[in-house]
C-alpha positions in Angstrom: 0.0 0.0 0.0 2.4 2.7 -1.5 2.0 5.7 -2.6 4.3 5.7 -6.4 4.7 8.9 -8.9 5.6 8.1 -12.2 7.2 10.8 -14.0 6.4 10.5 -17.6 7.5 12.4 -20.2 4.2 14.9 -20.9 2.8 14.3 -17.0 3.5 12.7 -13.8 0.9 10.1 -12.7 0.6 10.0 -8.7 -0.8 5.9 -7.8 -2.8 5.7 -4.8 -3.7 1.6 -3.9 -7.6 2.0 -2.3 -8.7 -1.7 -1.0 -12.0 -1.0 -1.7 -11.5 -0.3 -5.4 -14.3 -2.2 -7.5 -16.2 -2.7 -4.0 -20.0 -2.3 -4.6 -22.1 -0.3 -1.6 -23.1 -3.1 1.1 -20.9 -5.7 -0.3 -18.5 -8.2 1.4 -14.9 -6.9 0.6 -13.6 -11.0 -0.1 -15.9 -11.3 -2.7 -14.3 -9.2 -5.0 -13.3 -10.6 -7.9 -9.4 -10.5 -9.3 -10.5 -8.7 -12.0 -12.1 -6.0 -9.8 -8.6 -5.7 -7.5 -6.7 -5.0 -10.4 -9.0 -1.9 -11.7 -7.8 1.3 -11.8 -8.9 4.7 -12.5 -6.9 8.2 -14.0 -8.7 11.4 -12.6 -6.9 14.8 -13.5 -8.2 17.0 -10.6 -8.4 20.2 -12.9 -11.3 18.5 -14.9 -13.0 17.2 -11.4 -14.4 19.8 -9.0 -17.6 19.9 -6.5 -20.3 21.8 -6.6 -23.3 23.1 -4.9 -26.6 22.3 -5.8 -28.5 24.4 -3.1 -25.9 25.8 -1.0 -24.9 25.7 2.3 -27.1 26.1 5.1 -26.2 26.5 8.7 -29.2 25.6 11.6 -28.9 26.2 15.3 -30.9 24.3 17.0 -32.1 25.0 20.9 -29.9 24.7 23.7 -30.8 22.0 25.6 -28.6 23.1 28.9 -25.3 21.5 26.8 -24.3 24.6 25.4 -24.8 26.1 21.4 -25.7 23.0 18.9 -26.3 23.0 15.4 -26.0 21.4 11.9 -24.6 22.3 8.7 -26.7 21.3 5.2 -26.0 20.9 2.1 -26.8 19.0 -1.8 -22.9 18.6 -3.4 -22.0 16.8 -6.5 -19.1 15.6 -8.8 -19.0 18.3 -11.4 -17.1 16.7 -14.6 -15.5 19.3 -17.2 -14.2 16.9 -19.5 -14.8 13.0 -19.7 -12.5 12.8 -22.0 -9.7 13.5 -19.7 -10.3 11.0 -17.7 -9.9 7.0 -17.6 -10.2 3.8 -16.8 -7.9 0.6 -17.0 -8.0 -3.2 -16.6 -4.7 -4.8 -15.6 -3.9 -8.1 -16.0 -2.2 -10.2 -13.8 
């Protein structure tokens, strides 16, 4: 589980391992397949960003003798500028 940068000659590619890589929501990390482990994705963070569907909203609620409490809301999503930038890969083993 290292952390490598491989200097290319037009970029340098930084490869993060994540052990839950091809994991579906609710499923049982040893069932994933070899195929899944070995998945990887390239994400340029200048053509990923987050962004704000209906703001951010800050509630107090009541103090209940505790002291101040409160929440912070908000609707974020993956904002894509160019799919084209990014990828996907198989490797094989």
């Amino acid at each position: 589980m290292n952390v490598t940068i491989y200097d290319g000659d037009f970029h340098n590619v930084t490869i993060i391992p994540d052990m839950f890589n091809g994991l579906a929501d609710g499923a049982n990390p040893s069932t994933v397949t070899a195929t899944q482990q070995m998945r990887g994705y390239v994400i340029d963070l200048n053509l990923v960003g987050i962004g704000t569907m209906l703001g951010i909203q800050a509630d107090e609620l009541e103090d209940q003798g505790a002291g101040r409490r409160g929440f912070v809301s908000a609707s974020a999503l993956l904002c894509v500028k160019n799919p084209k930038g990014l990828g996907k890969f198989n490797a094989t083993s």
